[in-house]
Each structure stands twice: as structure tokens, then as C-alpha cells.
VEXPAKOL-148260 format. One record per residue (C-alpha): residue in one letter; x negated, y negated, z. Coordinates in nm, 3 decimals, always signed. Layout:
BEGIN
A:X:Y:Z
...
END
This chain:
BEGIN
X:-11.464:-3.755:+13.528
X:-11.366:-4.127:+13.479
X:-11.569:-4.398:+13.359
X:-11.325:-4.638:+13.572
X:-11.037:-4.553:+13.775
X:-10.940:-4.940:+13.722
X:-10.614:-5.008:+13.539
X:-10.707:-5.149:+13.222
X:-10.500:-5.408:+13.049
X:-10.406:-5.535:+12.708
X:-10.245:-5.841:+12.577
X:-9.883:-5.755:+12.659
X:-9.956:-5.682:+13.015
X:-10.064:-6.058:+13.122
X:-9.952:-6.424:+13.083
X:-10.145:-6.721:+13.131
X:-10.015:-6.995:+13.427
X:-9.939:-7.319:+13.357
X:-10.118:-7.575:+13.582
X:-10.124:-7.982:+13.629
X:-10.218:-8.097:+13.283
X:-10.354:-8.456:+13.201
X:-10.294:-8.397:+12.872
X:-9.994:-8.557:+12.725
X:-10.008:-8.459:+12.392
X:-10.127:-8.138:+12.173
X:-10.312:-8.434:+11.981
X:-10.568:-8.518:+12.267
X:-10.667:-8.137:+12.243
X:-10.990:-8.094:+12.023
X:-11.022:-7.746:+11.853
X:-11.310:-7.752:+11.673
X:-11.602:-7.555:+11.899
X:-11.983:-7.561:+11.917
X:-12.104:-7.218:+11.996
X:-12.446:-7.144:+12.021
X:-12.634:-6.800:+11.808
X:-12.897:-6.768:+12.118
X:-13.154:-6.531:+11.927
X:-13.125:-6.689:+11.509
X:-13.079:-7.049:+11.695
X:-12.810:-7.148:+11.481
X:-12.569:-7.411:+11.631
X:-12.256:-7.342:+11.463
X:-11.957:-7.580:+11.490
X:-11.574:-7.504:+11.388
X:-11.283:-7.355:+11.472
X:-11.371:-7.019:+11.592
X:-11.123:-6.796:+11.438
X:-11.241:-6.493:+11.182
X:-11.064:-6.324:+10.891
X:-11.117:-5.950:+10.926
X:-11.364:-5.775:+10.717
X:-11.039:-5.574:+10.586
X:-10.933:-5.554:+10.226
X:-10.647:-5.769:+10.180
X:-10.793:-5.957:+10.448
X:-11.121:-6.094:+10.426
X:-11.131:-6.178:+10.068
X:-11.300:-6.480:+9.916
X:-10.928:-6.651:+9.847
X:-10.903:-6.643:+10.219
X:-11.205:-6.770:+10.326
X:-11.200:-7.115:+10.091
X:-10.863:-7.154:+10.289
X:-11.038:-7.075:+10.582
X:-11.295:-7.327:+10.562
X:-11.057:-7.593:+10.481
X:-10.954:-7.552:+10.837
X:-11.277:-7.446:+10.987
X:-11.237:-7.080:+11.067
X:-11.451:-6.802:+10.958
X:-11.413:-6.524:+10.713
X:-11.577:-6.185:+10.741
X:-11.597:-6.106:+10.388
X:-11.503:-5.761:+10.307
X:-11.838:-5.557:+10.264
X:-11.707:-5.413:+9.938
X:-11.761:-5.711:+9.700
X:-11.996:-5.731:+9.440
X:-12.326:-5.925:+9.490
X:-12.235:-6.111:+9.092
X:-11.847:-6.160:+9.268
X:-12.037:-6.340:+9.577
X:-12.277:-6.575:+9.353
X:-11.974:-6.662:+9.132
X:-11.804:-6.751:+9.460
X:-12.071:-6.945:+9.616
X:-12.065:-7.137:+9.297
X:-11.691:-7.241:+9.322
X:-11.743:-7.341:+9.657
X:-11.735:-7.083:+9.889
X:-11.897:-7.207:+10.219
X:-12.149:-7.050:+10.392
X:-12.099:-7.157:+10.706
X:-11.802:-7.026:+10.723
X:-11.807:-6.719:+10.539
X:-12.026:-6.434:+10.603
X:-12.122:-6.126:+10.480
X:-12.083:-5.791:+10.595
X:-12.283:-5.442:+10.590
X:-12.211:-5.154:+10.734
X:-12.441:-4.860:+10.822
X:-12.690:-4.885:+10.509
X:-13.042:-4.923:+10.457
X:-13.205:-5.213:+10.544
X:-13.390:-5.229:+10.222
X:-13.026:-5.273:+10.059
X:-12.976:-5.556:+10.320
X:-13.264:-5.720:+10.260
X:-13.205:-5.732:+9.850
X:-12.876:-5.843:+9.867
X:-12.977:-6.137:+10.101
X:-13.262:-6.240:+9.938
X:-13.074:-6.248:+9.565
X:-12.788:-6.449:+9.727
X:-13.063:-6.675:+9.807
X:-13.282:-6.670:+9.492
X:-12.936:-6.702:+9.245
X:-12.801:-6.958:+9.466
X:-12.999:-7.145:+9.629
X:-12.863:-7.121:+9.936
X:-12.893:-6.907:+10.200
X:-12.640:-6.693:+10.414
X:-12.572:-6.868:+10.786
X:-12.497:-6.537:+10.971
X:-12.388:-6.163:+10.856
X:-12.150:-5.896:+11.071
X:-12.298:-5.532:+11.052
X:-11.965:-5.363:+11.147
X:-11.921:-4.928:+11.189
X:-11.640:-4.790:+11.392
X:-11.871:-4.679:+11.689
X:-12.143:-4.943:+11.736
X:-12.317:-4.688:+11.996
X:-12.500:-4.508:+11.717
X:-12.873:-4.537:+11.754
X:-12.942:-4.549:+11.370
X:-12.668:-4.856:+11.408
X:-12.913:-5.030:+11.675
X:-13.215:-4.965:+11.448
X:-13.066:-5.094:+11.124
X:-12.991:-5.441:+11.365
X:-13.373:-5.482:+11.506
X:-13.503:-5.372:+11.119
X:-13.300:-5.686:+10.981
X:-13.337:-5.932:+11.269
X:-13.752:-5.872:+11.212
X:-13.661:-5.959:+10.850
X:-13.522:-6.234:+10.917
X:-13.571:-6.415:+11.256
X:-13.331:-6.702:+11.167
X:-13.029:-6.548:+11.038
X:-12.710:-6.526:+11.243
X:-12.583:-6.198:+11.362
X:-12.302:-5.986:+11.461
X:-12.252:-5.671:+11.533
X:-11.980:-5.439:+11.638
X:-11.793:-5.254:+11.737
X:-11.823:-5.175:+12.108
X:-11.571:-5.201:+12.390
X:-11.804:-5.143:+12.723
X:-12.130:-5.389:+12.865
X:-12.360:-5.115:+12.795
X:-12.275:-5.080:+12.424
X:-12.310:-5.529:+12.469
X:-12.678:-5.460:+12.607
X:-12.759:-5.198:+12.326
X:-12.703:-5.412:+12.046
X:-12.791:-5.747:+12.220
X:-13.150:-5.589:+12.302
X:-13.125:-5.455:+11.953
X:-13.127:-5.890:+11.820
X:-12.745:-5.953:+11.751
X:-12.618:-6.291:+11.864
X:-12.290:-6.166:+11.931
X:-12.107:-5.842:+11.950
X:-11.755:-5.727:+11.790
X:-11.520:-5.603:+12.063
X:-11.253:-5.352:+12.002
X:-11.188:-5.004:+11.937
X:-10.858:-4.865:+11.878
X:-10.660:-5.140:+11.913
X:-10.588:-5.268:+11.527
X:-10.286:-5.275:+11.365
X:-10.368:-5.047:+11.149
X:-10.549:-4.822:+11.331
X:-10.509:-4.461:+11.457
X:-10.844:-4.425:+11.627
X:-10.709:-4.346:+11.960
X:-10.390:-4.179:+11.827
X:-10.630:-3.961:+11.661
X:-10.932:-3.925:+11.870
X:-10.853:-4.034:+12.199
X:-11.110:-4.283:+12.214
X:-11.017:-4.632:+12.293
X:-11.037:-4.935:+12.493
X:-10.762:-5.156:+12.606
X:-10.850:-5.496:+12.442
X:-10.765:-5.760:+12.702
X:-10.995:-5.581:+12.946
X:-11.280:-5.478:+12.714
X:-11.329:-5.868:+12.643
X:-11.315:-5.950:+12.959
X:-11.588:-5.693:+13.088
X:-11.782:-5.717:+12.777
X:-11.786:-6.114:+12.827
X:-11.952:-6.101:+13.137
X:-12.181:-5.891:+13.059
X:-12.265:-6.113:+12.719
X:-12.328:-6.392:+12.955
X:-12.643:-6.222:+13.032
X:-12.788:-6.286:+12.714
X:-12.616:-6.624:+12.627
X:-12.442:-6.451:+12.361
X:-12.052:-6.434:+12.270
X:-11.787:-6.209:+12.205
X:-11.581:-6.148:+11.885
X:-11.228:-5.982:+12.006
X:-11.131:-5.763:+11.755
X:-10.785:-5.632:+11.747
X:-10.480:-5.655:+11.953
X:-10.336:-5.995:+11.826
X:-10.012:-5.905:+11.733
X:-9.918:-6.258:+11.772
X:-9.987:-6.595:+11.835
X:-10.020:-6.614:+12.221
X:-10.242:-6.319:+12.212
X:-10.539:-6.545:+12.031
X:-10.501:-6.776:+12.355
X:-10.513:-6.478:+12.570
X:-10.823:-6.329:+12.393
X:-11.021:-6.680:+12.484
X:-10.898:-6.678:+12.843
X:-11.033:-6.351:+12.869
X:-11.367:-6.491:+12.708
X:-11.376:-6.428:+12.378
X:-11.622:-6.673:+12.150
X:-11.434:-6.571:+11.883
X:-11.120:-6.420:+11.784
X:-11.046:-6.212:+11.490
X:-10.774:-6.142:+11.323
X:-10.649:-5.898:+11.095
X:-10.233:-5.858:+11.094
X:-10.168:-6.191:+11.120
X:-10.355:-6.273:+10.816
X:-10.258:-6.006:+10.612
X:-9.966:-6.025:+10.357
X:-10.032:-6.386:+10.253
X:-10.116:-6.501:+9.879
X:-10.476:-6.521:+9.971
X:-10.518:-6.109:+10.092
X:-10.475:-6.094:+9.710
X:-10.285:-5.775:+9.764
X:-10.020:-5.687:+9.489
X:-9.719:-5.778:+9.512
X:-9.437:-5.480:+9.578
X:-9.072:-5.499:+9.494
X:-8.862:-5.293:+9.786
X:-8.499:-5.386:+9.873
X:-8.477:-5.716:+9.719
X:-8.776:-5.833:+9.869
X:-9.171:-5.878:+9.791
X:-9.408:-5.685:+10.003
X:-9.772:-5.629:+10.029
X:-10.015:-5.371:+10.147
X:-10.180:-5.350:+10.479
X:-10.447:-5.057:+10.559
X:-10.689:-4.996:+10.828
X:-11.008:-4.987:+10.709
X:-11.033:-4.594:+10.803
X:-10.721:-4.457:+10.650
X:-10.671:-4.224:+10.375
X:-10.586:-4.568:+10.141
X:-10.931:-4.709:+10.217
X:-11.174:-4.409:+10.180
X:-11.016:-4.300:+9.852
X:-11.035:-4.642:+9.697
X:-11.401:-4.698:+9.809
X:-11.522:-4.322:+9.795
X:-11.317:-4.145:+9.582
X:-11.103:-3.949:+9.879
X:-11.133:-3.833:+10.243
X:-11.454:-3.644:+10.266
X:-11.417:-3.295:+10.410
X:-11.566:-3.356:+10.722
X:-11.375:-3.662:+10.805
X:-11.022:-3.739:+10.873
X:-10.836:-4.058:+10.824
X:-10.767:-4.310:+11.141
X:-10.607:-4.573:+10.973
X:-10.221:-4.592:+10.845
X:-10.107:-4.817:+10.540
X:-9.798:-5.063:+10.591
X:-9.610:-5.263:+10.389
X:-9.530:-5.645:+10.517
X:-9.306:-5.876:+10.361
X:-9.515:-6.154:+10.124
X:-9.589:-6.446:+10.367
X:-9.648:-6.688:+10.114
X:-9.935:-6.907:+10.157
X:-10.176:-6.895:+10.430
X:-10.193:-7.237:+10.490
X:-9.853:-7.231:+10.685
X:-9.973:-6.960:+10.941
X:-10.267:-7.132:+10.960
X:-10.121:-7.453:+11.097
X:-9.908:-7.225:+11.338
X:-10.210:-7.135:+11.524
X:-10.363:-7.454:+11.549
X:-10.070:-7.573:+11.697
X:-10.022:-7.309:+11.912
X:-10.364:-7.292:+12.040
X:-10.336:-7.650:+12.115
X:-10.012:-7.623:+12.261
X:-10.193:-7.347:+12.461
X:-10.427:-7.591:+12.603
X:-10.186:-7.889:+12.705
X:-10.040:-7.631:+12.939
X:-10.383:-7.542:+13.131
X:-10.526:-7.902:+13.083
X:-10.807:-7.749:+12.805
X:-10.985:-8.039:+12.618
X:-11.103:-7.797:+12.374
X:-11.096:-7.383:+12.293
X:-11.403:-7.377:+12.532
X:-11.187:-7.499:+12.829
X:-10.889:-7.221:+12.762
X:-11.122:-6.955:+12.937
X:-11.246:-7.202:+13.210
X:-10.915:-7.310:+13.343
X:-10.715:-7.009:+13.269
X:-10.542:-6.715:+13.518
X:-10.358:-6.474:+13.459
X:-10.097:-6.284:+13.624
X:-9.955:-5.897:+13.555
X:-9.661:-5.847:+13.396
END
């Protein structure tokens, strides 16, 4: 039986068309993006680009560079709540950094938000509750549980790649919904399971069905380079996140690893053998791993990838006369390749 006899599509299998531009310069393009959280009412404002909630991704080091430029960082769920108030208290913006749970007890959320609050004085903007399958009913529970807690807090959840898993976890009170399933880097999901989603056309579904709810998309996975952010917002996306492209720099605060001459560091998907025997001592019986560890050459600072994007999202935009991020999905078409 199929679910759609449609060809589905990823990243590599479309371009974007140029059109008549009025733009006549990457420095009339504005990047910097409202975008509306319809259910916690939070208007947040920046450049809507997210650090994964990997290790060696989404690390506090890479979200103060982050917010320098505006983007987001999903904070890896496996800091401590003492290594979050000490980073709060060097700076570490809220807006801009959020943090993430998995499938736990919503008393555990509820502690751990409310002492980031009491020890700080400040209080978290949004949080991403992130599994591997967002269609778990216990998943869609944990989300309404929370959102009674607290009525005004931003969130995400994920990950789903079809409109009805968007509907379950939109009626369960996200604001937006993490996209992707099988298409990381570093991930063997589908290799291993045969489940899976090709990204481009799981935002794009997923999108309009969002729309519904006034909510937004977070594409996760499938960037494998730049062009592939601008492709994820024609398709929809409110965000994009990234994971590869971030990974390897000084900030991922992996170690450094001397091969050939050269400095490498460690990239693993966040269900591989590397990750569950760091964080739980070892692959449990019943499990096997879906995630594969690489090395990539030391990238240096993020800053300088950072810029790279900009620019080419803004060179993106002078092509398909786009104002603004907003305006890449509105004026974009795309043809098969």
C-alpha cells in the first residue's frame, strides 16, 4: 500500500529560477525576520537559522556566536542545569538560545524551567521537545502537560515529516513543528529502518498544512550546503536548521584529532553507537544504533561560515527580487533537475 504514489523530492533534485530583480545589491536585502509563536504569542525577531540540538553542535560556545548574528541555538538537552545558569550569567541570550527536552516527565520540565528562572532571573523565550518519531502519543501528552504549565512559553516540537503528524502536535500546543526524518548527515534512520521522508517535499507538505494553524516549520536535515538553506525557505520553512554545516568549528567544542597532517573533529548523529554510550553508558539491548560518527577537518571559527550564509542567503534573494527571508518562499519556483 502507498501513502503517496507522488515522486517525492529532496534538495538535490530542484533549483530555484531566477526572475526580474529590482534589487541591485545583496545590501538592499534585509535578513533579519519577524515570525510569529501563534499559541505562547511571542513575536520573535532575527535571523531564523538554528544550531542543532547535536553535541558538537548546539553547545553554549555556539550559540553566543549565534546571537551575535541573530540565529538560534538549540542547546543540546544534555547540559547541566548549574552549566546553563553559569551561561546565562556570561551572557548567553535567551532569545536566541533555547532549551531542549526530550521524552521526560513533565515534572522534570517544569523544575528545570522554573530554577532557570528563580537562579536567574530570567526566563526561557521558547524550548524544542525533540524524539526521533514525534508520532508517539506519550510525546503529544508530554507537549499539552507543559503548554498548560506554561501558557506563554514558546514551543517546538519535532520530529515529524507528514501534515498529520503537523496537526498532532499543533493540537497538542506547539508553535511550530521540527521537520525531518532520515535525512541528517549523520543519520542512518532510513538506512536502517526504512523509514524516511524526502526533506524538500516533507517541508513543503508539512508547510501547508502548518498554515492551518498559523504556525511554522523548522526543516531539519538535508542541508548539505549553502543553497540548500535557500531551498528549505522556498519550500516554506520558518526556520532552518542546521547540523553539518555547523559542525567541526571551534565553537562545537569537539576535540581536536591529529590524522594525516591535519586537525579533525568529531561529528555523530545523535542516535549512533557514539551518542548512546556517552549519555547512557552503551546501546541498550533492545535498541540499535542509527547514527554514524565522522571525522571533518577543523573549520576554524564559526564566524567565517557564518558570514557565508548571510551572504549567500542574500545573494539568494537579489536573484528572485526577496526584500527579506520571508519573500524567498513567496517569489520562488522551482524546476526538476
Amino acid at each position: 500500500m502507498f501513502y503517496s504514489k507522488e515522486k517525492k523530492l529532496n534538495f538535490k533534485d530542484v533549483l530555484i529560477v531566477p526572475k526580474l530583480s529590482k534589487l541591485n545589491s545583496r545590501k538592499d536585502v534585509f535578513l533579519d525576520t519577524k515570525i510569529i509563536f501563534p499559541v505562547s504569542g511571542i513575536n520573535w525577531e532575527g535571523v531564523p537559522i538554528m544550531a542543532s540540538n547535536m553535541d558538537y553542535v548546539g553547545t553554549f560556545e555556539m550559540g553566543l556566536s549565534l546571537q551575535k548574528f541573530h540565529m538560534t541555538n538549540a542547546v543540546s538537552k544534555f547540559y547541566s542545569l548549574d552549566a546553563w545558569i553559569n551561561s546565562i550569567n556570561k551572557g548567553l541570550d535567551l532569545n536566541y538560545n533555547f532549551m531542549t527536552f526530550g521524552l521526560e516527565k513533565v515534572s522534570n520540565v517544569y523544575e528545570t524551567i522554573s530554577s532557570i528562572s528563580q537562579k536567574t532571573n530570567k526566563n526561557l523565550s521558547a524550548i524544542v521537545f525533540d524524539i526521533p518519531n514525534g508520532y508517539i502519543e506519550k510525546f503529544s501528552s508530554l507537549i499539552k502537560e507543559t503548554r498548560k504549565e506554561f501558557p506563554k512559553l514558546g514551543i517546538i516540537a519535532g520530529n515529524v515529516v507528514t501534515p498529520e503528524g503537523i496537526k498532532q502536535l499543533m493540537d497538542s500546543g506547539a508553535d511550530g513543528v521540527k521537520v525531518g526524518i532520515g535525512s541528517g548527515g549523520v543519520c542512518d534512520t532510513t538506512e536502517t529502518t526504512g523509514i524516511g521522508y524526502p526533506q524538500l517535499s516533507a517541508v513543503i507538505e508539512c508547510s501547508e498544512e502548518i498554515k492551518n494553524y498559523n504556525g511554522f516549520v523548522v526543516s531539519d536535515g538535508g542541508v548539505k550546503i549553502t543553497g540548500d538553506i535557500s531551498k528549505a525557505f522556498a519550500a516554506g520553512a520558518g526556520f532552518v536548521m542546521l547540523g553539518s554545516l555547523l559542525a567541526a568549528h571551534k565553537e562545537s567544542m569537539a576535540p581536536i584529532i591529529r590524522k594525516d597532517n591535519k586537525n579533525y573533529r568529531e561529528l555523530y548523529g545523535m542516535s549512533s553507537a557514539q551518542a548512546m554510550t556517552k549519555h547512557y553508558g552503551g546501546v541498550a539491548d533492545y535498541r540499535t544504533s542509527e547514527g554514524k560518527l565522522i571525522l571533518v577537518e577543523d573549520r576554524g571559527p564559526v564566524k567565517i561560515t557564518l558570514n557565508n550564509i548571510l551572504g549567500a542567503l542574500r545573494s539568494t534573494c537579489t536573484y528572485i527580487d526577496a526584500k527579506n527571508i520571508g519573500e524567498i518562499y513567496q517569489n520562488s519556483s522551482f524546476i526538476l533537475i
